[in-house]
Backbone atoms as SQL, in Angstrom:
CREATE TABLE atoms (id INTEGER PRIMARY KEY, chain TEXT, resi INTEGER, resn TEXT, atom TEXT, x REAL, y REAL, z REAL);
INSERT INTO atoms VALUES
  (1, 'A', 1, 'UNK', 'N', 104.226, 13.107, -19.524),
  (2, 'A', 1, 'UNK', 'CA', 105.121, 14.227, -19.763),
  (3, 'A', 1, 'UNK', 'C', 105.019, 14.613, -21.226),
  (4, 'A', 2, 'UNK', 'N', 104.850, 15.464, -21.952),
  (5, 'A', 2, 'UNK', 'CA', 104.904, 16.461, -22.942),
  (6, 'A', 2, 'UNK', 'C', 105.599, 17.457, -23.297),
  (7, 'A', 3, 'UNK', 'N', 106.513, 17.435, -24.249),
  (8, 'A', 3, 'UNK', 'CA', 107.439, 18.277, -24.589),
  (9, 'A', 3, 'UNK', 'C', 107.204, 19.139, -26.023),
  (10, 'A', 4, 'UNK', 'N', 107.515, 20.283, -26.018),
  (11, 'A', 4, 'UNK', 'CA', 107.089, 20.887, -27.437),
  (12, 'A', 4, 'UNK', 'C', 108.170, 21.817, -27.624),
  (13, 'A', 5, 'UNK', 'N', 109.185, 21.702, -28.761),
  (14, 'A', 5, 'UNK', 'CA', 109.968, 22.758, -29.072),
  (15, 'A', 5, 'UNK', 'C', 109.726, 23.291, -30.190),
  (16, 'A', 6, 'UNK', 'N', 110.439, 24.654, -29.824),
  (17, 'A', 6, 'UNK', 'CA', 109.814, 25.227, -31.518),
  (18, 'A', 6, 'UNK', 'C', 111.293, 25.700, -31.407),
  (19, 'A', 7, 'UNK', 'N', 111.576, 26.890, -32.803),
  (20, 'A', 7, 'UNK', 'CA', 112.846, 27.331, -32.582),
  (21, 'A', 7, 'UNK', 'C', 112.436, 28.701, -32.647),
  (22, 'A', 8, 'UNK', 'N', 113.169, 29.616, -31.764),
  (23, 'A', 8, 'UNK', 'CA', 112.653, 30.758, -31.287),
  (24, 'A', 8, 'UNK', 'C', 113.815, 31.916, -32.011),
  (25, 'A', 9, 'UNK', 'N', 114.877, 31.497, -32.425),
  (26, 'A', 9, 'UNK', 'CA', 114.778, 32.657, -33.198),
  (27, 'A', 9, 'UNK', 'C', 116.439, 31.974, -34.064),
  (28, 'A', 10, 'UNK', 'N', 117.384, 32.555, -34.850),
  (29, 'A', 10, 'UNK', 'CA', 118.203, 31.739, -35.620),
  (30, 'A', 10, 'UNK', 'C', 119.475, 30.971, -34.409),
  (31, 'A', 11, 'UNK', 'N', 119.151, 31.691, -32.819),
  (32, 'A', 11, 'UNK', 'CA', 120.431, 30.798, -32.153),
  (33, 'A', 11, 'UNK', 'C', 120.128, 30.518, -30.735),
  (34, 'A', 12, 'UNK', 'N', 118.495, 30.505, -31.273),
  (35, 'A', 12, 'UNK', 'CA', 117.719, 29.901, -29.650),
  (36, 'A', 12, 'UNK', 'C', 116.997, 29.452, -29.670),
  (37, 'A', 13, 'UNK', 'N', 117.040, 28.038, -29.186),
  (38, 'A', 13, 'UNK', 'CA', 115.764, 26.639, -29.503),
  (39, 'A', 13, 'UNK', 'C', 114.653, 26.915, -27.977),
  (40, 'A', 14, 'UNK', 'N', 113.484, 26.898, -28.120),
  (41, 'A', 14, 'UNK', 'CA', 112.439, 27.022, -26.958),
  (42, 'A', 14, 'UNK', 'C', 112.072, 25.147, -26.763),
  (43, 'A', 15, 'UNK', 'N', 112.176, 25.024, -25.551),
  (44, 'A', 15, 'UNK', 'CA', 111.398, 23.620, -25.321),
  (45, 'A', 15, 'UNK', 'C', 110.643, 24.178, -24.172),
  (46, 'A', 16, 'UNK', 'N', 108.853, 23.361, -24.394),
  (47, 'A', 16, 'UNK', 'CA', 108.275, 23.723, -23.138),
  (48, 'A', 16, 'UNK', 'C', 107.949, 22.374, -22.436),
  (49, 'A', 17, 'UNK', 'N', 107.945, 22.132, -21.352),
  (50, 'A', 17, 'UNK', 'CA', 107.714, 21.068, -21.296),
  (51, 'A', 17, 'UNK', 'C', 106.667, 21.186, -19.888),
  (52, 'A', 18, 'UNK', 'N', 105.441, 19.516, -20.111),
  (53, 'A', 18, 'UNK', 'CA', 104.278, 19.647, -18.920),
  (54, 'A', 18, 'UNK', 'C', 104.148, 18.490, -18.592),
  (55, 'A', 19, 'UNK', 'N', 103.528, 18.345, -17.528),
  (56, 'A', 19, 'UNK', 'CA', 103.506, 16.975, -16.860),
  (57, 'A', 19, 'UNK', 'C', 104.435, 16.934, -15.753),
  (58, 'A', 20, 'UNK', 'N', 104.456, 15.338, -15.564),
  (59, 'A', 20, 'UNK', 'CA', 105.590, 15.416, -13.938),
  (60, 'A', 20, 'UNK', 'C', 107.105, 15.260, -14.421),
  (61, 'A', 21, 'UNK', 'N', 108.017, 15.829, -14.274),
  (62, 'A', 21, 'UNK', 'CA', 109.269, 15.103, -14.933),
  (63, 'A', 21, 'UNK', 'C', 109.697, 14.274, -13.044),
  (64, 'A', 22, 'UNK', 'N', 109.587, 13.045, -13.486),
  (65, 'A', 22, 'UNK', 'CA', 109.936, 12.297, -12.452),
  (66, 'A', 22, 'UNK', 'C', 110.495, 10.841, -13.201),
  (67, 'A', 23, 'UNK', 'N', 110.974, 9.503, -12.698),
  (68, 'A', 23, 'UNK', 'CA', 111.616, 8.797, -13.422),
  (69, 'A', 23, 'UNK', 'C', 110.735, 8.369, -14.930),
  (70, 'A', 24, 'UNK', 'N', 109.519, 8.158, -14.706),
  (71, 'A', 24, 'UNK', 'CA', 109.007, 7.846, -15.857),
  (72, 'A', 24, 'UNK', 'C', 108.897, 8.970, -17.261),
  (73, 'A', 25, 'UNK', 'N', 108.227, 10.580, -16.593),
  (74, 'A', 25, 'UNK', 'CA', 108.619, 11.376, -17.654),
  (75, 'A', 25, 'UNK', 'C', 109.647, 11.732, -17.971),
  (76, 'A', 26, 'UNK', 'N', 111.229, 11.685, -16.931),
  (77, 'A', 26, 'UNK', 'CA', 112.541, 11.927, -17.637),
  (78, 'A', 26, 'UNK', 'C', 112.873, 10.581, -19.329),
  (79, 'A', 27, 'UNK', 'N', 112.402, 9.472, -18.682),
  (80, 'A', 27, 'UNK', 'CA', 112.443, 8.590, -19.544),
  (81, 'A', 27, 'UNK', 'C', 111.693, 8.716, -20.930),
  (82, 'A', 28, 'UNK', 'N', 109.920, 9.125, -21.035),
  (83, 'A', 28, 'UNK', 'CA', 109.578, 9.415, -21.954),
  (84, 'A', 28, 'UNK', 'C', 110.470, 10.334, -22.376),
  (85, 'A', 29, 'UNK', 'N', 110.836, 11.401, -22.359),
  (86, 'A', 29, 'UNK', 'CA', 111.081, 12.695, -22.810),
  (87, 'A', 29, 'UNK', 'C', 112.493, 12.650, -23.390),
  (88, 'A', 30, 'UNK', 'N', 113.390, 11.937, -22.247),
  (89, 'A', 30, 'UNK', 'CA', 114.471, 12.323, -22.174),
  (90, 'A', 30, 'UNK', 'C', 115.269, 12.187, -23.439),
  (91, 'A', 31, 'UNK', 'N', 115.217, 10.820, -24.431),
  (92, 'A', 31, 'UNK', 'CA', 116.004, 11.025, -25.691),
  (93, 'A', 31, 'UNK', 'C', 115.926, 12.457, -26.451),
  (94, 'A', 32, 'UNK', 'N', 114.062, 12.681, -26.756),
  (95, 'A', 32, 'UNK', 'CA', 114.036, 13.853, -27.543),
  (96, 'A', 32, 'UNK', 'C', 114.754, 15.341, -27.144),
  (97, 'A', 33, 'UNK', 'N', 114.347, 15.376, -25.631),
  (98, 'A', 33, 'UNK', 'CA', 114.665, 16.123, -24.937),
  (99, 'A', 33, 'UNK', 'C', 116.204, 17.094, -25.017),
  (100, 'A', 34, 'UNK', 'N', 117.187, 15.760, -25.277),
  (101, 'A', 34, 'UNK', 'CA', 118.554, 15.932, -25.252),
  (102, 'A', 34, 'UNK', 'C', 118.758, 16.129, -27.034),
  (103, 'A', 35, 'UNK', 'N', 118.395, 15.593, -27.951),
  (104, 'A', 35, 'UNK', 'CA', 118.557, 15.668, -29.192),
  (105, 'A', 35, 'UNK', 'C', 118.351, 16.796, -29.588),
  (106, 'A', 36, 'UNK', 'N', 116.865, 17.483, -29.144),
  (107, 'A', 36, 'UNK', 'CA', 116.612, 18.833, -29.183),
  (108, 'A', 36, 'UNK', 'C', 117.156, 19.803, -28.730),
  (109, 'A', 37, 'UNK', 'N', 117.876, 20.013, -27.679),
  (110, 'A', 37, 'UNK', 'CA', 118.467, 21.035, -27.158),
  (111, 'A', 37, 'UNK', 'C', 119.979, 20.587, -27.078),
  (112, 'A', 38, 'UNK', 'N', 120.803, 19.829, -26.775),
  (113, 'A', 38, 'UNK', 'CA', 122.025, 19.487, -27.243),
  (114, 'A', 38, 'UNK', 'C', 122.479, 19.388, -28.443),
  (115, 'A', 39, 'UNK', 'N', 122.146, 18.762, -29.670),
  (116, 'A', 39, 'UNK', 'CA', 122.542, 18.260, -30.615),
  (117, 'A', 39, 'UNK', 'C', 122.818, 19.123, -31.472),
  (118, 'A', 40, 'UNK', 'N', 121.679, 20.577, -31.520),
  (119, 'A', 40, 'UNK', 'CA', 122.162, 21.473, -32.567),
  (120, 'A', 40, 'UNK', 'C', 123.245, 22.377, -32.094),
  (121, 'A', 41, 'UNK', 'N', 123.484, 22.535, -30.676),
  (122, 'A', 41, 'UNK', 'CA', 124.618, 23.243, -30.045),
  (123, 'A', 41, 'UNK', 'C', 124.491, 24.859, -30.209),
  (124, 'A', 42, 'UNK', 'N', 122.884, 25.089, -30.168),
  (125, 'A', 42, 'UNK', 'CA', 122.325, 26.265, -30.009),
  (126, 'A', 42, 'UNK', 'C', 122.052, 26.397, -28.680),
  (127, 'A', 43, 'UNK', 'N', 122.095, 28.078, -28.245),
  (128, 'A', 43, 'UNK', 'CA', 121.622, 28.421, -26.451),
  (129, 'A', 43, 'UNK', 'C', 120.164, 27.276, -26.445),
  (130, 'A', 44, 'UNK', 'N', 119.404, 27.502, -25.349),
  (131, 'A', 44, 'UNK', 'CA', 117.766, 26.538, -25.525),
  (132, 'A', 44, 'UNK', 'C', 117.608, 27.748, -24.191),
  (133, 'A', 45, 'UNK', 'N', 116.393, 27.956, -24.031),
  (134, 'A', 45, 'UNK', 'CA', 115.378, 28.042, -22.901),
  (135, 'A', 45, 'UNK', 'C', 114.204, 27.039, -22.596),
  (136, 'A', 46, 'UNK', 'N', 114.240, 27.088, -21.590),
  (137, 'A', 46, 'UNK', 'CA', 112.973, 25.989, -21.123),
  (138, 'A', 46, 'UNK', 'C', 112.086, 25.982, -19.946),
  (139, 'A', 47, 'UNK', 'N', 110.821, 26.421, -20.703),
  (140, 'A', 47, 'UNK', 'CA', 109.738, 26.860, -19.774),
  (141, 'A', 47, 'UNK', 'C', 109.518, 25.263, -18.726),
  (142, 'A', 48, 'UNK', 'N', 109.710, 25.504, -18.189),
  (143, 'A', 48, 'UNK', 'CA', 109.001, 24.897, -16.628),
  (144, 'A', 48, 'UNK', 'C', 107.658, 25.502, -16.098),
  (145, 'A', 49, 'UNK', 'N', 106.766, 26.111, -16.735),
  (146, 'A', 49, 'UNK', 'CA', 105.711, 26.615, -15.861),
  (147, 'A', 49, 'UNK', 'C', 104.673, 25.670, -15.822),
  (148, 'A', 50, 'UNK', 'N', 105.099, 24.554, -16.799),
  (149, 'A', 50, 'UNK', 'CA', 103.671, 23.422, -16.816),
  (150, 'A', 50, 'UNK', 'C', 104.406, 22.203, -16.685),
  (151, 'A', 51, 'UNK', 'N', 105.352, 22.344, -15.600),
  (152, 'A', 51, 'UNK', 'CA', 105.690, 20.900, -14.827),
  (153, 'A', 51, 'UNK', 'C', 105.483, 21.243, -13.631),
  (154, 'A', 52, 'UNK', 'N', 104.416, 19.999, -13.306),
  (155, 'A', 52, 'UNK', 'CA', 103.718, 19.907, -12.074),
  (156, 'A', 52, 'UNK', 'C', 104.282, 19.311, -10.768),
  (157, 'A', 53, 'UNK', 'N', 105.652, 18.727, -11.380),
  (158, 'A', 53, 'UNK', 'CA', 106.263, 18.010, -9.748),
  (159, 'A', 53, 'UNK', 'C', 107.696, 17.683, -10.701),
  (160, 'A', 54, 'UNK', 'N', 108.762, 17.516, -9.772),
  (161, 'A', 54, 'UNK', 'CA', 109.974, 17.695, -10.383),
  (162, 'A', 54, 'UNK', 'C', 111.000, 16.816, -9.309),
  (163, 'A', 55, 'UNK', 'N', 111.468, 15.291, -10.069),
  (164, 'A', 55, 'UNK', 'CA', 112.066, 14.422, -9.356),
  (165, 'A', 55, 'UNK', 'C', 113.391, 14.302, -9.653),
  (166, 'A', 56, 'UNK', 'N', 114.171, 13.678, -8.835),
  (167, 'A', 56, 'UNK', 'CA', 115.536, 13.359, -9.037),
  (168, 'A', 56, 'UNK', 'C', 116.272, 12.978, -10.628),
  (169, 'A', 57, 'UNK', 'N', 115.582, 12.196, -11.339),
  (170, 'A', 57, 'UNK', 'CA', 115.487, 12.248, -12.924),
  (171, 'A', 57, 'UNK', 'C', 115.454, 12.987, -13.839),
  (172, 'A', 58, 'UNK', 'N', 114.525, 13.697, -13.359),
  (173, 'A', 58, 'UNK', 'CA', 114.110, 14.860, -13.520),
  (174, 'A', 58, 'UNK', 'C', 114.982, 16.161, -13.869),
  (175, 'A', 59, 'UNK', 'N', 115.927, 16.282, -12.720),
  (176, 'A', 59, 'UNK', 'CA', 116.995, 17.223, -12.287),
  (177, 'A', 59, 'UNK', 'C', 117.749, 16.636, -13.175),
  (178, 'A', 60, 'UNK', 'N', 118.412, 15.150, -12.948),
  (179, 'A', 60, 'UNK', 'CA', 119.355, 15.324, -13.996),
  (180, 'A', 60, 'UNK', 'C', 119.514, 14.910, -15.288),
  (181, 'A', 61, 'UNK', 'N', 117.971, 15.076, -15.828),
  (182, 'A', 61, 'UNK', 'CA', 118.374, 15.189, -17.261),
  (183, 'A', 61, 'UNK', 'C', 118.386, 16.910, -17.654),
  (184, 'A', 62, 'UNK', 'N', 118.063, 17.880, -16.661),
  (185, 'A', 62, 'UNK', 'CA', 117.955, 18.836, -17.319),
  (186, 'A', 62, 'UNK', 'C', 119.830, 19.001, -16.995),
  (187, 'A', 63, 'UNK', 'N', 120.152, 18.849, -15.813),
  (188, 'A', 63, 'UNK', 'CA', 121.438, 19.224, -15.430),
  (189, 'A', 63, 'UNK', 'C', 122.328, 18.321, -16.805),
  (190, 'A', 64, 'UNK', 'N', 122.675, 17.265, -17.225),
  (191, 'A', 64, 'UNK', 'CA', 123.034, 16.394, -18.087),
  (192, 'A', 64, 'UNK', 'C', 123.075, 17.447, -19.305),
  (193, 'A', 65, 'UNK', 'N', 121.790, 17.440, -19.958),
  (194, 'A', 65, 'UNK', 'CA', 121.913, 18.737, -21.377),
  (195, 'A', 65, 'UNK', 'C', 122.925, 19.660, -21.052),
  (196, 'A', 66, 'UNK', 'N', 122.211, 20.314, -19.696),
  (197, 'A', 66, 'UNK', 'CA', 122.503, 21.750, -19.830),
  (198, 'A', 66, 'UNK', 'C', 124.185, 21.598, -19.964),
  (199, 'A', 67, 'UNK', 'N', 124.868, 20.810, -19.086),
  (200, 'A', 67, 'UNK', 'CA', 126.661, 20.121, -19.722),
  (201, 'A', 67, 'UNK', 'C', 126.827, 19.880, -20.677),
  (202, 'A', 68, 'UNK', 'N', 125.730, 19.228, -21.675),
  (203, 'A', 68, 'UNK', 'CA', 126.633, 18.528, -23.189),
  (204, 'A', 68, 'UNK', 'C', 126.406, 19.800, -23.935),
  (205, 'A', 69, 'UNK', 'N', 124.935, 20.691, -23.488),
  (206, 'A', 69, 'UNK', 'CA', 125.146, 21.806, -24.182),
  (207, 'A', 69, 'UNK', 'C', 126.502, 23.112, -24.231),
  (208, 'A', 70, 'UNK', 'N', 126.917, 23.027, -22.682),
  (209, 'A', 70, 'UNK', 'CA', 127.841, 24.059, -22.452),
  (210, 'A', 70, 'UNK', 'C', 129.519, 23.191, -22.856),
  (211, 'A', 71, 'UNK', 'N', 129.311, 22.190, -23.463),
  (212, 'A', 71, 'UNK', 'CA', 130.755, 21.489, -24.278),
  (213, 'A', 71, 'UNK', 'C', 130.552, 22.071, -25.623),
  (214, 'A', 72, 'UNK', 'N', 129.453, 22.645, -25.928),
  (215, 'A', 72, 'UNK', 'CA', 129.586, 23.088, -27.428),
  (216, 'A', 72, 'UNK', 'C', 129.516, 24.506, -27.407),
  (217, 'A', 73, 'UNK', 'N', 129.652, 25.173, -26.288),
  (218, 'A', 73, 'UNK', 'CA', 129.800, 26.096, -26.049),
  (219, 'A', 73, 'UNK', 'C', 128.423, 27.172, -26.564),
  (220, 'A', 74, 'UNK', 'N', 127.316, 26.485, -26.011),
  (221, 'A', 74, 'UNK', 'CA', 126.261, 26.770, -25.911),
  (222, 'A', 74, 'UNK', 'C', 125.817, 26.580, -24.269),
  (223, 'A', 75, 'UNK', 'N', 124.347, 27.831, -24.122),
  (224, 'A', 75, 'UNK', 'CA', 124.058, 27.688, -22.542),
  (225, 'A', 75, 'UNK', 'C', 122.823, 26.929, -22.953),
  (226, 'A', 76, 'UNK', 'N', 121.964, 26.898, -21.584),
  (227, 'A', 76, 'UNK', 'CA', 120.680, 26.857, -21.453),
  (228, 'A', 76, 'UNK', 'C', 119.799, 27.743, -19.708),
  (229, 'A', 77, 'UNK', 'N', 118.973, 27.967, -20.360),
  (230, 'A', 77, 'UNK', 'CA', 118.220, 28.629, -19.248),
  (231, 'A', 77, 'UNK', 'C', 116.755, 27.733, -19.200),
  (232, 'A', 78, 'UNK', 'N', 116.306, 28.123, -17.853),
  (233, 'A', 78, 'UNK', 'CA', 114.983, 27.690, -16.883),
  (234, 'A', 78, 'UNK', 'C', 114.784, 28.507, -16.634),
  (235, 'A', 79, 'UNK', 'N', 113.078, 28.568, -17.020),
  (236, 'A', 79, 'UNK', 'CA', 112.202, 30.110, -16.678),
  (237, 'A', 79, 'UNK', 'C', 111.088, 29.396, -16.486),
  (238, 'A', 80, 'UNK', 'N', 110.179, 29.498, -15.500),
  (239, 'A', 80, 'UNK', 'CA', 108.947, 29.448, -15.320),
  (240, 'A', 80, 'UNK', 'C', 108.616, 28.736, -14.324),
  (241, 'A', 81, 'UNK', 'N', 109.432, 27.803, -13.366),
  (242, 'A', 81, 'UNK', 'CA', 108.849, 27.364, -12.847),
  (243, 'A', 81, 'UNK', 'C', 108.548, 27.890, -11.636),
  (244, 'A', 82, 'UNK', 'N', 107.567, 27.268, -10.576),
  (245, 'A', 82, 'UNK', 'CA', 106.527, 27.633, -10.010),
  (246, 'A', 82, 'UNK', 'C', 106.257, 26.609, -8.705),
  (247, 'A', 83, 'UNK', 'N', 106.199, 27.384, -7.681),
  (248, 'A', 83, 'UNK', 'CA', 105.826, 26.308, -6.417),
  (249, 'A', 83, 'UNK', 'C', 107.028, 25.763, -5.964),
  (250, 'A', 84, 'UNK', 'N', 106.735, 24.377, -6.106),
  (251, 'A', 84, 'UNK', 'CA', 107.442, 23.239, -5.323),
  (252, 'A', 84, 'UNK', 'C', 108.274, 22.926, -6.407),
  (253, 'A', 85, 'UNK', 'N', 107.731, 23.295, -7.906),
  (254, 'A', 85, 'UNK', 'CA', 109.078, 22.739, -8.352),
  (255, 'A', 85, 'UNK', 'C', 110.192, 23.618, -8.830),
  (256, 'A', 86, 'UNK', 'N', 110.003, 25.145, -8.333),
  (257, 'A', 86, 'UNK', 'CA', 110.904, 26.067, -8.104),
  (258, 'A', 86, 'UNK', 'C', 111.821, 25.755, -6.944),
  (259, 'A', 87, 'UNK', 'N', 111.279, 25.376, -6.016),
  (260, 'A', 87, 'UNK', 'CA', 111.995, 25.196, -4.565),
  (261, 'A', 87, 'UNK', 'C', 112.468, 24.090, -4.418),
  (262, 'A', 88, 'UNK', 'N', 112.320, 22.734, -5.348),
  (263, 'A', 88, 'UNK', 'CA', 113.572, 22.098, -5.437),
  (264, 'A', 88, 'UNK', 'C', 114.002, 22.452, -6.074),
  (265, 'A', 89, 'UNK', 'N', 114.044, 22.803, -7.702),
  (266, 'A', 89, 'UNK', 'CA', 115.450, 23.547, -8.329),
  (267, 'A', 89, 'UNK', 'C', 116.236, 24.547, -7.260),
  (268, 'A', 90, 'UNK', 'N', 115.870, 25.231, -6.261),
  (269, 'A', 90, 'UNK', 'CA', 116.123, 25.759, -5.534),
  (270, 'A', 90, 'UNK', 'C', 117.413, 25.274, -4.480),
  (271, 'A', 91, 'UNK', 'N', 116.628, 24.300, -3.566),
  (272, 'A', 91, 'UNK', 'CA', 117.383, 23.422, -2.655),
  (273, 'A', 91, 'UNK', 'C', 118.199, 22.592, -2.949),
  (274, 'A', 92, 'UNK', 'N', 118.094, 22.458, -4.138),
  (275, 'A', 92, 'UNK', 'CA', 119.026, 21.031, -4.563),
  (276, 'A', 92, 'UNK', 'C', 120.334, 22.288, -5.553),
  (277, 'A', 93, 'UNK', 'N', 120.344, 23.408, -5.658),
  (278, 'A', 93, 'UNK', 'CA', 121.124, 24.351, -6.068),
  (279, 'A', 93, 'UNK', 'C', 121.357, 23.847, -7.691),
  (280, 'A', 94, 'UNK', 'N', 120.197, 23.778, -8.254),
  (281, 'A', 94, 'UNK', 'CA', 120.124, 24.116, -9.388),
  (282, 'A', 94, 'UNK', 'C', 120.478, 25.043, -10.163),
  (283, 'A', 95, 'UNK', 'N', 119.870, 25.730, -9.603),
  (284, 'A', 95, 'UNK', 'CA', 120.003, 27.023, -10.340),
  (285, 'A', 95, 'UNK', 'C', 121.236, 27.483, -10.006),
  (286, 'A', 96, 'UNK', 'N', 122.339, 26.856, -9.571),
  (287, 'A', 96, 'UNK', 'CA', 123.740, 27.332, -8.967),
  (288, 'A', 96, 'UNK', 'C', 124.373, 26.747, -10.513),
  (289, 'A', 97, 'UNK', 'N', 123.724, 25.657, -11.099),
  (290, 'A', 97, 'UNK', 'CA', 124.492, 25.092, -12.493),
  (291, 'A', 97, 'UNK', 'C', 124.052, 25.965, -13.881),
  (292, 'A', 98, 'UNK', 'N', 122.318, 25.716, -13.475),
  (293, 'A', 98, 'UNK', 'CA', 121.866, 26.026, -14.244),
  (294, 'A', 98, 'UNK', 'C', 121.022, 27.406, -14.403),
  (295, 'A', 99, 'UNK', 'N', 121.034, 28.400, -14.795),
  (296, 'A', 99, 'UNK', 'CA', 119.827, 29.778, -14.326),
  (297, 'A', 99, 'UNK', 'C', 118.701, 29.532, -14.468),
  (298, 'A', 100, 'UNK', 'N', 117.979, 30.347, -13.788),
  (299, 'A', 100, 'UNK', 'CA', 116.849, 30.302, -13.554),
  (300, 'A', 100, 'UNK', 'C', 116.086, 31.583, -13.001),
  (301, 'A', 101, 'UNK', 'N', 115.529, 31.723, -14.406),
  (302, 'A', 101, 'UNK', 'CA', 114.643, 33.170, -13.854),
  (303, 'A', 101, 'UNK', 'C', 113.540, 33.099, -14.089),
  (304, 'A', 102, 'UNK', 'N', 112.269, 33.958, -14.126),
  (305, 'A', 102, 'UNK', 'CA', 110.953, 34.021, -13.946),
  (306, 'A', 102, 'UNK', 'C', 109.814, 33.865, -15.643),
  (307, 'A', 103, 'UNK', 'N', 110.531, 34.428, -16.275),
  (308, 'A', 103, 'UNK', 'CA', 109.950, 35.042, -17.497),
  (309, 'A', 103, 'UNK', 'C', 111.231, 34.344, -19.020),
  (310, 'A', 104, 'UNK', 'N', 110.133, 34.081, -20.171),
  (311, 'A', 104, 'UNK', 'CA', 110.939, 33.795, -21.119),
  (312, 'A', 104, 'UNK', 'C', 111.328, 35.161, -22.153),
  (313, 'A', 105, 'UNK', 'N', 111.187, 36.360, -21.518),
  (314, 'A', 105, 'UNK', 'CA', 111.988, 37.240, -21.967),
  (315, 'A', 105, 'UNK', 'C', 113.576, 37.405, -21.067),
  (316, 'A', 106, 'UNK', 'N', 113.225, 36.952, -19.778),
  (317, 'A', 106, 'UNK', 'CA', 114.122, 37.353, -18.955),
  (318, 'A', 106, 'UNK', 'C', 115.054, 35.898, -19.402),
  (319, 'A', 107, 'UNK', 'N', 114.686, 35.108, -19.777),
  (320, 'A', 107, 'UNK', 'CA', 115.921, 33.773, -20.525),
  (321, 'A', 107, 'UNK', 'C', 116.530, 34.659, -21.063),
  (322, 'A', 108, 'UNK', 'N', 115.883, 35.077, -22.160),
  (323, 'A', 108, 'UNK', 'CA', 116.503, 35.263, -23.324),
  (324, 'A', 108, 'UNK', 'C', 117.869, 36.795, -23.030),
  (325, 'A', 109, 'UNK', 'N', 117.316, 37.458, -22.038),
  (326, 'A', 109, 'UNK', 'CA', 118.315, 38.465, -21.756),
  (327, 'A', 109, 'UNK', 'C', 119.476, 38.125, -21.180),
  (328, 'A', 110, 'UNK', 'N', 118.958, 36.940, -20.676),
  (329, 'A', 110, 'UNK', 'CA', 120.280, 36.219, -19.696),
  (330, 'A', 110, 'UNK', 'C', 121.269, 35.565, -20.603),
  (331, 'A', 111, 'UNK', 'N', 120.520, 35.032, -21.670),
  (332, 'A', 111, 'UNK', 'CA', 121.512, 34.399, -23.034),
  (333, 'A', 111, 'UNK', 'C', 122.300, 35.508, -23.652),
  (334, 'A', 112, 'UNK', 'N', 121.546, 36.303, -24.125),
  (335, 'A', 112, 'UNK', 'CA', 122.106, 37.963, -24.771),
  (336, 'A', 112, 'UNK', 'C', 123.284, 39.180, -23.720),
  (337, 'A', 113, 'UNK', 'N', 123.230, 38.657, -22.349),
  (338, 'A', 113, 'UNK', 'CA', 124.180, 39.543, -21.693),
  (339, 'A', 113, 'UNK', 'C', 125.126, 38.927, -20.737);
């Protein structure tokens, strides 16, 4: 699993992340993961288009942030993913916690409106 954030503009952190997030990549990832997008208590977006399979761990470390983020009264958005691991964020009503749209312009509109 591979994670890369940059900061995308003065009140929105980008993390992209690739590989499988399943128990072992929630584990690699997961400290930075949460430090990066929780800690500064900025919105985050996070491309999913280069995670290749998406496990129970998986789900809830993104679900986990996306809460400690919305205690600081910051969001987060999911854009990109693709396939199978759209359709469990799907089934498992992810995207009922967390949004989820297609494009990392379309995050960012969702943060802005």
């Amino acid at each position: 699993m591979e994670i890369q954030v940059v900061e995308l503009n003065s009140s929105v952190t980008g993390v992209r992340l690739a590989g499988r997030l399943d128990a072992p990549g929630a584990d690699l990832i997961g400290i930075k993961f949460s430090a990066a997008v929780a800690s500064p208590g900025r919105h985050a977006v996070v491309d999913l288009s280069g995670v290749s399979f998406l496990a129970s761990m998986g789900i809830r470390l993104l679900i986990s942030t996306a809460r400690a983020l919305h205690q600081k009264g910051a969001r987060m958005v999911l854009f990109g993913a693709q396939g199978p691991v759209r359709s469990v964020l799907e089934e498992m009503a992810v995207d009922q916690i967390v949004p989820l749209v297609d494009t990392e312009q379309d995050a960012l509109a969702q943060l802005s409106g």
